[in-house]
N, C-alpha and C positions, 0 to 999 in steps of 0.2 A: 504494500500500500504506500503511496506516496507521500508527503508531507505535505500537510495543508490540505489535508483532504479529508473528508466527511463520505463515510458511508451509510445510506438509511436502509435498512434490511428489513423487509416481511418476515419473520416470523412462523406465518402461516397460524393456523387454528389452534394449536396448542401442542399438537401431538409432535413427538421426536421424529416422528418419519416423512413429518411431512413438513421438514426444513430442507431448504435444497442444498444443493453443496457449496453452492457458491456464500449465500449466507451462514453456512457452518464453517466455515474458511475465515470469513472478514470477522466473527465473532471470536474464533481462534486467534486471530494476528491482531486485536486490536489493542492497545495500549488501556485507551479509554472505552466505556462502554453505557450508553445514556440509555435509559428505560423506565418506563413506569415499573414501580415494582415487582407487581403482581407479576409481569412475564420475564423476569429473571431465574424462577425455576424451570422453564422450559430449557435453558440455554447453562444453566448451572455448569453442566458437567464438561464443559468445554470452554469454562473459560480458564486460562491463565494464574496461575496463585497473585502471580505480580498486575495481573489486571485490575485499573481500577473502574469499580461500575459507581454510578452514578444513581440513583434513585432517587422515585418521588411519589405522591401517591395523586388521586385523579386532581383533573382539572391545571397541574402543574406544568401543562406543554412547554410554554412559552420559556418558563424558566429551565429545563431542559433542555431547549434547542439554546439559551444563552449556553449553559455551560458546554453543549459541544462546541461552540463556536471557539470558548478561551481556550479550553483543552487545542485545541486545532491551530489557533496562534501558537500555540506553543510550540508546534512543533509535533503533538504528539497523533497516532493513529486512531482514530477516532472511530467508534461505530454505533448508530443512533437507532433502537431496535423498536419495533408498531409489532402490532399483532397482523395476522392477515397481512394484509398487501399495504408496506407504504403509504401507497397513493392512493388510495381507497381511505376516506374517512381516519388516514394518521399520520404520520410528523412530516411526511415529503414535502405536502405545500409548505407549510411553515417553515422548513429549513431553507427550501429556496425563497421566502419571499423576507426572510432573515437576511439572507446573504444580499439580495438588491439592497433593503434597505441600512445595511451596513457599508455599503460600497463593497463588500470581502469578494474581490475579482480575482485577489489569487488563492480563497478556496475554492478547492475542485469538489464539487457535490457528485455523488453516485447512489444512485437508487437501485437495490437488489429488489427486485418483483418476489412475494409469495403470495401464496395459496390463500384465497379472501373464504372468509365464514362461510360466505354464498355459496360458495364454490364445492368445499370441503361440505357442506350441508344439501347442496345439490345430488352428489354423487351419494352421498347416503338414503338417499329418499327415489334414485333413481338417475331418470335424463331431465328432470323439470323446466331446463335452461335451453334448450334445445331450436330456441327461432330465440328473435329481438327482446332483447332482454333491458329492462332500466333499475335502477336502486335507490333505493328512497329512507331517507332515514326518518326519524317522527319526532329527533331531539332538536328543541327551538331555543338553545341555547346560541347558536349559532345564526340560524335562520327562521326569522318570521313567520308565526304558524299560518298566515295566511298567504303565503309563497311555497310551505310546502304542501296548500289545500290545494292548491294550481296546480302544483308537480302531481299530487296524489290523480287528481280529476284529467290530467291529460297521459299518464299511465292507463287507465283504467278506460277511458273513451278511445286510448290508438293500439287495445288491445296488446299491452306490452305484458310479458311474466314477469313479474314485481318482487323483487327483494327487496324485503323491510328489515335495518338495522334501526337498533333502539329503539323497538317499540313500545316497550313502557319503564316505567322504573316509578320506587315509590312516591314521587310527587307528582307526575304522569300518568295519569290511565286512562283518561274520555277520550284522546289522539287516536289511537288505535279501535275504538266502537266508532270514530266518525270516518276514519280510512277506509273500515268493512259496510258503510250505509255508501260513499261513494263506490266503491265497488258493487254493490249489492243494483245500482242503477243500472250498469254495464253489463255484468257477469251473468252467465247463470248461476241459479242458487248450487248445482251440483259439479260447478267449478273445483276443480282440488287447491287446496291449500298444504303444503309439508310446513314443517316449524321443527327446528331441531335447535337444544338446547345444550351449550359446550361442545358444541360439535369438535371432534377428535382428540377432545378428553375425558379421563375417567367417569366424569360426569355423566356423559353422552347420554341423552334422550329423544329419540326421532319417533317425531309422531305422524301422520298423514291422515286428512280429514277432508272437508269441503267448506264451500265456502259457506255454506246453510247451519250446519255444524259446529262450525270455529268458535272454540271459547277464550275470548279475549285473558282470563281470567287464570289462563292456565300460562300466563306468558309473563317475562319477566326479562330486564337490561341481556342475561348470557343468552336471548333465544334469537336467531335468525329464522324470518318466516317471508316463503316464497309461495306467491301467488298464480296458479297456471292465466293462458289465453284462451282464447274460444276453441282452440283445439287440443288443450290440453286433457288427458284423461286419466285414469288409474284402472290397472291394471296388474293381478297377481302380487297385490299389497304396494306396488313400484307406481309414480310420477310420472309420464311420462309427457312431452310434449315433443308432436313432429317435427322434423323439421323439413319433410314433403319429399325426401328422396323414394321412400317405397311407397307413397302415394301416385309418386310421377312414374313408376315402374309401369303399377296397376292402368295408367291413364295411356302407356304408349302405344297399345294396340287399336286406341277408338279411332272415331275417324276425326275431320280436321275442324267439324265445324260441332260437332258434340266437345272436339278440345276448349275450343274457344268461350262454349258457353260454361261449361264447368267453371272455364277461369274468371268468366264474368260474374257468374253466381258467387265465388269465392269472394270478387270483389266488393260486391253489394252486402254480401251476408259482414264482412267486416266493417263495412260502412253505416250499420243500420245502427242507430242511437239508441233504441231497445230489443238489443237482440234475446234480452228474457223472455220470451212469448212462445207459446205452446208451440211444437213443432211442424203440425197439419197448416196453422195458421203462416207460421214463416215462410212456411212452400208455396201456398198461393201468394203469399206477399213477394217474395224474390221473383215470382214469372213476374208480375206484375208491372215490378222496378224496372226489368230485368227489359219487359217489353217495353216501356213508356221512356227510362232514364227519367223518371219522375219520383225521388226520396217522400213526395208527400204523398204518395201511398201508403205509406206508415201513417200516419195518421188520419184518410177516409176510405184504407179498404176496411172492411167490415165481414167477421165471418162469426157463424152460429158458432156455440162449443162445440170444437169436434166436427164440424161442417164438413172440412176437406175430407176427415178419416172416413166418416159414414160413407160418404158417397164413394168412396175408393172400395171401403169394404163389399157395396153392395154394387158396384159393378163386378167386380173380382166373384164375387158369387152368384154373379146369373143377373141379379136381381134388379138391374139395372141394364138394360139392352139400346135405348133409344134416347141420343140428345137432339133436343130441337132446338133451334135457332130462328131470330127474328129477321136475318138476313144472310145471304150467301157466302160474305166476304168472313163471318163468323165459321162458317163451315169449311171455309179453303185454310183456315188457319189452324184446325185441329189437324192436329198430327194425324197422318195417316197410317202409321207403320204402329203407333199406339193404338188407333181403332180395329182395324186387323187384329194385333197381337190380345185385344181383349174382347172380342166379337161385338161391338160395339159400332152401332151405325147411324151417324152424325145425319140431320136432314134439315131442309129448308122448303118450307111450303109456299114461298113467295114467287116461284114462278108454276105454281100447280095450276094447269086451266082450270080448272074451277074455280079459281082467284076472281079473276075479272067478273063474271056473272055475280058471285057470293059478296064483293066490294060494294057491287052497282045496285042490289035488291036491299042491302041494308044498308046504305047509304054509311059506310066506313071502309076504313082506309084499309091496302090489301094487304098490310102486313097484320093488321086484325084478323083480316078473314083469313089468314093463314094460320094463326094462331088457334081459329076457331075451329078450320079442318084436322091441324095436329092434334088438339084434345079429343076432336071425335074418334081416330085411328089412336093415340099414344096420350092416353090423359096421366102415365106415370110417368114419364120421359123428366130428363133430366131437361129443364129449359135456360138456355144460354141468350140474353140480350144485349146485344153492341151498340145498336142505334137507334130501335123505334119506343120513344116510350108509352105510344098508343098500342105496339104490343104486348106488351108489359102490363099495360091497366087493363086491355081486352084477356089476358091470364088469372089477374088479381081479379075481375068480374065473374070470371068460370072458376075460380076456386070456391067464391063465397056461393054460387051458384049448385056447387054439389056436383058441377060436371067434368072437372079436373082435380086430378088429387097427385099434383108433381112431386117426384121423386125429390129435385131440387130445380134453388130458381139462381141462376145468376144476376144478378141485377146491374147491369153498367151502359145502358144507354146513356147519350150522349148529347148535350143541345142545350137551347135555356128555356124552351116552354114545355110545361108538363113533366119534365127529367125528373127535378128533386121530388117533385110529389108522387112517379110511378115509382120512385122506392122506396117512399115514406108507405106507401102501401102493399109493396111487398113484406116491409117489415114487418106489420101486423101478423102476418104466419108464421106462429110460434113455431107450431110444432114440423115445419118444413125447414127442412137444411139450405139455409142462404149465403152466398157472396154477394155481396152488396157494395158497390162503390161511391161510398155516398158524395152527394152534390150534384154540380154537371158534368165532370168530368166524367170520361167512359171509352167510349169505341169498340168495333166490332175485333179491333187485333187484342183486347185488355178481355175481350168474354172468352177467345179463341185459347188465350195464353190461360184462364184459372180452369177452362177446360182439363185441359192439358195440364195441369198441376192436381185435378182430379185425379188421371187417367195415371200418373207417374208417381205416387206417393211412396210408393216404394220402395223409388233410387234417392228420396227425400235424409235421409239418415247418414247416409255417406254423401252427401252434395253432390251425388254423379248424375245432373239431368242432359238430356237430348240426347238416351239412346236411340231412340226414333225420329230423331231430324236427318 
């Protein structure tokens, strides 16, 4: 080691094996030796008889990074020891931001990298750390707890796996119940949470939970606690979170335009500001987005409990054979390779000749009287509407009428008279399974697309849609 030079060594977590060589070296050769206390028995057996260490106990940084500076004018080898990783939450920044503000140009600063809590507590809980990772500590000793509610809130909305240092300690404890209500905005409840406490030392206590579960109460200054992402899950007691190599495996044999939508759904589903919402629902909501590039979907599509499931269930078992549509351009848009592969056969009665005569005798418009032919031949049919909302209220008329009884109704015509009201009245049927787009917004591609999140609920679970594109 040179003179006038300052080494700041990680540590690592505690454990003797997981000191690297290199800081078991600069710990060996040093003259001097600065540390809080407490982690001086990690390093005991390898110092020097003629070593002098330097101790202090918490909160003493600043006056520690003085004394290696005078040791170091001296002359003598200096080595400045953190737990974990230096530069991670310990003495690095302050020794360089020591030596600017001393002018000390001809000390040479060296930072040895170890093994951070996160890390060491990662590998015990499994792969948790596995995509974009940030770190957040909850002690406002340093920083402004209303800077680190911003950090918490933009972790937590960009879908990041969250390591919390210092989460509580005894004059601290509300930090961490209000960390877990932002997250709890974000997350699903069955999100995993690991928390290990002394991690790689005798101590050691590794727990793994959820986020619905987590009890603040069992946490304490020695616990590191990481939070998975939207892809995170557990599995055979272990953490795990992808990081999309054997997902991309699974994806290379589709074809190019099934590739494309996967990665768009991927997109969107990370995008969505409550992605806690029942899973049936999120599936019509992603075609949705997916079709429009419209986020305020989230906020006026509309589906019964379980709307999507039922109606998937009861195609898949027979019981559902026939969707009608209030226009043509609804029928080109349902997947054909999904109607095939579920015996299921999409119709549109708006150019049936009996249109014209049935239009003219009752003096209404022919997407009515198409409506009114389809109840006569399919009054269980699944009904899908993009555009008409005269046939939409000519459906709602033949329900209350006793001469339709649909399986389910889409509702998303489109325009500004009559619109909001024919789905103000579709909604009055309770007990019929509804997507509903409320307002004016709608179209014949937005009824074709929840169709088709009907027909695929399936591949809903593993995000893999447009087998059938």
């Amino acid at each position: 080691m040179d003179k006038h030079k300052i080494v700041v060594a990680g540590l690592g977590p505690g454990g003797a094996e997981d000191i690297t060589p290199a800081v078991l070296e600069a710990v060996r050769t040093a003259d001097v030796v600065v540390g809080y206390k407490y982690y001086f028995q990690f390093i005991e057996a390898y110092l020097r008889p003629e070593t002098i260490c330097i101790d202090s106990g918490m909160k003493k940084e600043r006056q520690r990074a003085e004394e290696a500076f005078r040791y170091a004018l001296e002359g003598k080898d200096v080595c400045v020891i953190s737990s974990g990783d230096a530069g991670i939450y310990g003495m690095a920044p302050l020794i360089y931001e020591m030596k600017r503000d001393k002018g000390a140009e001809h000390i040479e600063i060296e930072v040895l990298p170890g093994i951070s809590a996160f890390q060491k507590a990662a590998s015990l809980l499994g792969c948790p750390i596995g995509h974009d990772l940030c770190i957040i500590s909850l002690s406002d000793l340093m920083t402004p707890w209303a800077r680190i509610e911003q950090r918490i809130t933009a972790a937590a909305s960009a879908d990041f796996v969250t390591a919390i240092y210092n989460p509580k300690s005894h004059g601290r404890y509300w930090q961490l119940y209000r960390l877990l209500e932002i997250f709890g905005q974000y997350r699903s409840p069955e999100t995993p949470i690991g928390y290990v406490r002394q991690a790689g030392r005798a101590e050691e206590q590794v727990t793994l939970t959820t986020l619905t579960e987590f009890d603040p109460e069992k946490i304490d200054m020695f616990t590191v606690i990481l939070i998975g992402n939207s892809q995170s899950y557990t599995w055979e007691n272990h953490f795990i979170t992808p990081r999309g190599y054997y997902r991309e495996e699974e994806t290379e044999n589709v074809k190019l335009g099934q590739s494309i939508m996967i990665e768009s759904f991927r997109t969107i589903a990370g995008e969505l500001k409550c992605p806690n919402i029942p899973l049936d629902h999120k599936w019509a909501l992603l075609h949705a987005i997916h079709t429009t590039a419209d986020f305020e979907m989230e906020d006026i599509l509309y589906t019964d409990q379980d709307a999507v499931r039922r109606l998937h269930e009861a195609v898949v078992s027979g019981k559902l054979k026939t969707v009608i549509t209030d226009v043509t351009m609804v029928v080109s848009g349902i997947r054909k390779g999904a109607l095939e592969r579920l015996g299921v056969e999409a119709k549109c009665y708006l150019h049936d000749p009996r249109v014209p005569e049935l239009a003219q005798r009752y003096g209404i418009t022919r997407t009515q009287a198409g409506i009114r032919l389809a109840v006569e031949e399919h009054p269980d049919a699944l009904f899908a509407f993009g555009n008409a909302p005269t046939a939409l209220i000519e459906l709602c008329d033949l329900i209350r009428k006793g001469k339709a009884k649909p399986s389910g109704i889409i509702a998303s015509p489109v325009g500004f008279v009559n619109v909001c009201e024919s789905k103000h009245m579709a909604m009055s049927f309770r007990h019929t399974p509804k997507i509903v787009v409320r307002g004016r917004k709608g179209g014949s591609n937005l009824a074709a697309t929840l169709v088709n999140s009907i027909l695929t609920l399936d591949d809903a679970e593993q995000l893999r849609p447009g087998r059938d594109v």
